[in-house]
N, C-alpha and C positions, 0 to 999 in steps of 0.2 A: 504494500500500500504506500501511496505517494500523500505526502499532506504537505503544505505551507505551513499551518499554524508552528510557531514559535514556543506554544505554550505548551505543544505536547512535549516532553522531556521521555526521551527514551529510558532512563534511569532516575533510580534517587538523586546520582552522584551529580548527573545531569541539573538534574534540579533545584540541588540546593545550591550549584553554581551560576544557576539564572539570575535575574536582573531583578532585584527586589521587589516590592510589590510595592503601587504607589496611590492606589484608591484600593479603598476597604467597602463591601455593601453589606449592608444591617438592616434589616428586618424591621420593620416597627408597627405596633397596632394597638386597638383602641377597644379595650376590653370592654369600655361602653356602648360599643358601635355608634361613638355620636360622630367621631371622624371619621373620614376612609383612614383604612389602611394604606403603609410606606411602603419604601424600600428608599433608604438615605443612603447616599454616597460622602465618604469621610476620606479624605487627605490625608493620607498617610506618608508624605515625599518629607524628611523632616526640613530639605530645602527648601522648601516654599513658605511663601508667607501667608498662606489658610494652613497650614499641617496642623494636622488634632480639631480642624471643623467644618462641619458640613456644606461641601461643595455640589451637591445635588439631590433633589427631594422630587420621585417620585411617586405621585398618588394613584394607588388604585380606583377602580371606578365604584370600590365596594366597603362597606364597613362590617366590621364583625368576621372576618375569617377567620383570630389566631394564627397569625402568621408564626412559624416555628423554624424547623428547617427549609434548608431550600439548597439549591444546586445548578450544576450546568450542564447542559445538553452533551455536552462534550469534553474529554478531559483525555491525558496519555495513556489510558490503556488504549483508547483508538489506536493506537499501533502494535497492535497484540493480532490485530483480525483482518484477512483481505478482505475488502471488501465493507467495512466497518463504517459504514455511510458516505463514504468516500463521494460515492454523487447521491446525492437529496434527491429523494422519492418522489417529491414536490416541486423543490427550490431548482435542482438540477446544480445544486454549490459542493463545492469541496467544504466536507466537517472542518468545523472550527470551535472552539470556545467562544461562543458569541452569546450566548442567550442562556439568561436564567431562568429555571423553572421555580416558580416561588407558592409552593400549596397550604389552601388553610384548612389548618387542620379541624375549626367548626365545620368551616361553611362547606368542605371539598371541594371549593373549586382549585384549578391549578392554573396561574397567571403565566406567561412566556412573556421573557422580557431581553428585549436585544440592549446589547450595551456596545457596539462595536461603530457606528453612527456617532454619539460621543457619549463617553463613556462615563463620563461625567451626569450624563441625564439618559438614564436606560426609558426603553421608550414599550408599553404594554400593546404585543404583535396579537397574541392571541389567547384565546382563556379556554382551557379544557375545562368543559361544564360537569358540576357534579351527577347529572344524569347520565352522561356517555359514558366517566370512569366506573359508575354502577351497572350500566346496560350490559359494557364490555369487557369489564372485568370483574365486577361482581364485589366490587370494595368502593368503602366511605373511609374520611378521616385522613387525609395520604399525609403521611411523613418527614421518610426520607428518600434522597435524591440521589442516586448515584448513577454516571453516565458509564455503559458495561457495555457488553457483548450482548448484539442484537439487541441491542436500544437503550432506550432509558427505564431503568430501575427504580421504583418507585412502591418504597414499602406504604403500610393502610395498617390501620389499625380497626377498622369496622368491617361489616358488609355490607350489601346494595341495600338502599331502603332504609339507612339508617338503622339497617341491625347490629346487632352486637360481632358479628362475625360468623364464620373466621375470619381475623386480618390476612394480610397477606402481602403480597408482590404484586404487583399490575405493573406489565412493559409498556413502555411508549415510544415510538419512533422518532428516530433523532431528528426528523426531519422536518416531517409533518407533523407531526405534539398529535398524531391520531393514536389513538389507546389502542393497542395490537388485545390485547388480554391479558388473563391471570396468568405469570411467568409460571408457576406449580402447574405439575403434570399429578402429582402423587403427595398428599401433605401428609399423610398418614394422622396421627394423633393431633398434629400443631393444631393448635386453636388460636394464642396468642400472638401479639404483631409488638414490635417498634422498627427497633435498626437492622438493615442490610449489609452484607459484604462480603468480600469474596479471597479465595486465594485462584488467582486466574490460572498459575502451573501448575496446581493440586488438582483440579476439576471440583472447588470446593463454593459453594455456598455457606455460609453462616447468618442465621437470623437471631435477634433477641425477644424478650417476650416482656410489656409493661403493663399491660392490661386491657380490657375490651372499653368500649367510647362512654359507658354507663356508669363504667367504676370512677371515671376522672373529671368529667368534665363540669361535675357541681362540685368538688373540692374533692380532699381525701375523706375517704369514709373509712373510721379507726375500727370498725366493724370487719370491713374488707381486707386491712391490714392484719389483727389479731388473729383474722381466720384462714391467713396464707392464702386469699385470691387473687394477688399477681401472680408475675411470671417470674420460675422461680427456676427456669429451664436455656440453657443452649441448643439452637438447632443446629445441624452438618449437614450438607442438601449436595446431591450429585449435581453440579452445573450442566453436564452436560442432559444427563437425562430428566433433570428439572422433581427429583424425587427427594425426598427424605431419607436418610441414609441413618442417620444418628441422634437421637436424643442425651442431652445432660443434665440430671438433675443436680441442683447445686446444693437445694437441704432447701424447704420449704420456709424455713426462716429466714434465707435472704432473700429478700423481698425485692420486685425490679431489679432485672437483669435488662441493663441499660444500653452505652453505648459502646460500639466493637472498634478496635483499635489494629487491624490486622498489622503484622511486619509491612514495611511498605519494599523492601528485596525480594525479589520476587521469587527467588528462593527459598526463604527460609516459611518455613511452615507454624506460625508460631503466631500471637495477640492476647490483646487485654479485651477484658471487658470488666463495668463494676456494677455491683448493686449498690443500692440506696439505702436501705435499713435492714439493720437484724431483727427481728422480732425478741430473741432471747436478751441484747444487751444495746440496743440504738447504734451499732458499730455499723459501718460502712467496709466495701470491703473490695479489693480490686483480683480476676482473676486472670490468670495463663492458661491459654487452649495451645497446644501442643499436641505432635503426633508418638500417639505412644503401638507403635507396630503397625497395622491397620485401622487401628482406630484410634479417636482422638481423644484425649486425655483432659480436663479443666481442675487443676488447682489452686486454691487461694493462696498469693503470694505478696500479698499486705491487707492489714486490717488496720483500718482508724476509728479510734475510740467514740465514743459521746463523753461531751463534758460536761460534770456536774453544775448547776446552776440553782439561784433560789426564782424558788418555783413564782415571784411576782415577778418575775423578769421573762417569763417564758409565755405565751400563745396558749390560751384553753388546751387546744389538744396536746401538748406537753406539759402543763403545770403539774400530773402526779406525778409524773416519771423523775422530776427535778434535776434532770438534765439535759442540755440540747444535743440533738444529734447532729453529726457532720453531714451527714446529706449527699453522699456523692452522685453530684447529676452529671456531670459531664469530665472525661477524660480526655487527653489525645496525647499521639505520640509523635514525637519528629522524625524527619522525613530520613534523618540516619540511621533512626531508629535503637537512639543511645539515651534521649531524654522522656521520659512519660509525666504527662502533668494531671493530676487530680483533682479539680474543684470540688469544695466542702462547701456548700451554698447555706447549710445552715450555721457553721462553727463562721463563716467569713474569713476561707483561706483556701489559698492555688498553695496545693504540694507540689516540690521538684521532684523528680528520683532518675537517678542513674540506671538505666536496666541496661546495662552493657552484657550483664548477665540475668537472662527475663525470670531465670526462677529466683530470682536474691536480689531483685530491687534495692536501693539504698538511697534516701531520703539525704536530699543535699541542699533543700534549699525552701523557703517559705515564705508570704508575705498574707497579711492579714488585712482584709477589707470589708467592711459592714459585719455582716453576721449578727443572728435574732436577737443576742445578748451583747454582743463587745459593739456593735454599729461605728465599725473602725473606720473611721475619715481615711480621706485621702491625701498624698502630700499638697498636692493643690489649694487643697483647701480643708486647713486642719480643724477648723471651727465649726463642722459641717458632718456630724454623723450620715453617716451613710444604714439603708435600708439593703438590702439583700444580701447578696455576697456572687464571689466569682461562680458562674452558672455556666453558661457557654463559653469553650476554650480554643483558641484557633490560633495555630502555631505558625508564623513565616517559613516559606519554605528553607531557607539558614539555618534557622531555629534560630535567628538572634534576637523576635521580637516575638511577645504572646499578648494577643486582644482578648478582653474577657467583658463579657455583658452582665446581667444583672436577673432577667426577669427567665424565670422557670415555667409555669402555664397559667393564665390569669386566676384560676380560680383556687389553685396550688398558693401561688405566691398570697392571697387572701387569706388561706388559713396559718400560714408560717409567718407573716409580717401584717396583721392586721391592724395596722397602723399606718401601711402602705407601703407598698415594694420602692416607687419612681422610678427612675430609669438612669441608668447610669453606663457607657462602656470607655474602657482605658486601654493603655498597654503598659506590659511589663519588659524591661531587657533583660535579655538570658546572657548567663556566662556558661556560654557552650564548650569550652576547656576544661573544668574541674566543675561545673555548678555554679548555681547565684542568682537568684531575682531581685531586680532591683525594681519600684514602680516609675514612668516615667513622669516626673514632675507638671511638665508642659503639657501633658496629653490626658483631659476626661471631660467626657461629654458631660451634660448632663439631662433631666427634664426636658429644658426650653428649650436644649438643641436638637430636640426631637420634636419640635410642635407639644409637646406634653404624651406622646406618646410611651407605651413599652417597647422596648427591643428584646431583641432572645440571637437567633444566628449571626454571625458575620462569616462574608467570606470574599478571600482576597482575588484581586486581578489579576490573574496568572495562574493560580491554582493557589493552594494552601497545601498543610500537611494532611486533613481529614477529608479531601475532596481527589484526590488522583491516586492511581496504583499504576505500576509501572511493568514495561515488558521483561525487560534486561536490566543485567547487575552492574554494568560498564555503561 
């Protein structure tokens, strides 16, 4: 396959010798549906004189979708596959990294937004309606976004009709945003849906499991927790033959099995994933999926505590417990695949860790911001308690910079900071030689640089570390 795009990186090594990343896009919505939903573009060149603010706002035609993740049409595994869109179905163009797919996870609709026109002001091409992704795939609620093999990937957490499910996979054509159908040939048991991804040399699939659209979307129900009805399981999935190979159960006490973290070497067979809560002790806990002979192996290979607290300092739903838990929502790993970063959304802290070696992780480095109890300011502005904590974590492909947002799912973030999430996204610099977070003084959004909106994803121009998987090891 022949491509021009510049951003496809035939390797890690490739990649994180690319040309830094110089606009950032973020997610933003309005858990009131009184405004449309975003998608803001942030300056990230620290040469210029807007770096650290928003240099393009634009509005959806629609309010109320929870905007969450989101993604691009296209990214360097396109060169893993002949044939891999290379000419549009439709367009009759050579694949490129031009256009985000941005879905809300209320409303199911899914937006297509070109950014290659100027990039600065992405421009809304077209909107897969949430009756087509139910007609023809038979899933509500979509995801996450990853651009694969034979199309775009597109995990759901509901089914048509606004049923509870099963979640699932629904492909869509890189080309034409037409919804091909359910990627699953064979689900066997899976019931539950979150994150997608893949080992492309393995022939491997990997899904996670968070819970059906009814457990979540009026807050957390301590009912649903105490009775182990998340997803407490990893899926293994044939790529090629689109089946179910492998179930893991993790112990029904870790509760949400969240987001996947594959090796990004395309070799090596290996990833993280974390849960959110223990049931037995409010611990958070991050795990390694590894090939143990024929089959895959998952052990927990760090656990983070919950910290004691007095219980007037804590949200209804934790005052008995009299401690806050860490909350691990979001994870990722850098694209050399030596640093793993852990956000603790309720404790208000991004963990560093070393995993040069993935089963013995070593914790090297930490910065604390907001969190339910400590509401850790920022250096910016030390007078100024911050509400939430680091939620979404998105790595520069160097790994020299990490952007981290604020908001978890509107109705989530209600029951853990009922006093009010805001909005808030910064970056941290990493010391990619030995470890280090340091927070960047110059650089945090806040509220009013989002119209008063929330944010939840970012994701960088050129690819990131949690948006591309790569052909070759050179």
């Amino acid at each position: 396959m022949t491509t021009t795009d510049p951003t496809f990186y035939r390797s890690p090594v490739q990649a994180v010798a690319a040309a830094p990343e110089r606009l950032a896009y973020v997610v933003a919505f309005d858990p009131t549906s009184k405004q449309n939903d975003a998608l803001a573009v942030v300056d990230c060149d620290p040469e210029s004189t807007t770096f650290g603010g928003v240099v393009g706002w634009t509005e959806l035609p629609t309010s109320g979708n929870e905007l969450h993740h989101f993604g691009w049409n296209a990214c360097s595994s396109a060169l893993c596959h002949d044939g891999h869109g290379e000419h549009g179905h439709g367009r009759h163009e050579a694949l490129e990294r031009r256009y985000l797919l941005v879905p809300g996870l209320r409303s199911s609709q899914i937006y297509v937004l070109d950014t290659k026109p100027d990039p600065r002001h992405p421009v809304v091409t077209h909107t897969i309606e949430a009756d087509e992704l139910a007609a023809k795939a038979g899933y509500s609620r979509p995801h996450t976004v990853h651009c694969g093999p034979g199309g775009i990937f597109m995990s759901a957490l509901g089914g048509a009709n606004g049923s509870d499910g099963p979640g699932g996979i629904a492909l869509i054509d890189h080309d034409t945003f037409e919804v091909i159908g359910p990627w699953e040939v064979d689900r066997g048991p899976q019931v539950l849906a979150y994150d997608v991804w893949w080992h492309l040399n393995h022939d491997t699939v990997i899904t996670s499991e968070w819970a059906s659209p009814s457990m979540i979307e009026d807050g957390l129900n301590p009912e649903d927790l105490l009775g182990h009805k998340f997803g407490h399981h990893i899926d293994f999935w044939s790529m090629s033959e689109r089946k179910l190979t492998q179930r893991v159960d993790l112990g029904e006490q870790h509760q949400m099995t969240l987001e996947l973290r594959p090796a990004h070497n395309p070799s090596k067979a290996w990833g993280f994933v974390d849960t959110v809560i223990s049931t037995e002790d409010l611990s958070a806990s991050v795990w390694l999926w590894h090939k143990d002979g024929d089959q895959w192996a998952v052990d927990k290979v760090i656990t983070i505590p919950a910290e004691p607290a007095d219980p007037d300092d804590l949200p209804p739903l934790l005052k008995s417990f009299g401690a806050v838990p860490p909350l691990v929502t979001d994870i990722d790993l850098s694209v050399d695949d030596r640093w793993l970063y852990v956000s603790c959304w309720g404790t208000g802290e991004l963990k560093q860790f070393d995993v040069s070696d993935p089963l013995h992780p070593r914790e090297t480095a930490s910065v604390h911001l907001g969190g339910i109890v400590r509401r850790e300011p920022h250096p910016a502005a030390p007078e100024s308690p911050l509400a939430g904590g680091p939620q979404m974590v998105e790595i520069s492909r160097d790994g020299r910079r990490v952007y981290l947002t604020n908001s978890l799912y509107s109705s989530w973030d209600d029951v853990f900071y009922p006093d009010g999430v805001g909005a808030w996204m910064t970056k941290l610099d990493a010391d990619i030689s030995t470890g280090g977070l340091v927070s960047d003084s110059t650089f945090l959004l806040r509220g009013d640089d989002f119209h008063g909106l929330r944010v939840h994803q970012t994701r960088l121009q050129g690819g990131d570390a949690s948006s591309d998987s790569y052909c070759y090891t050179r």
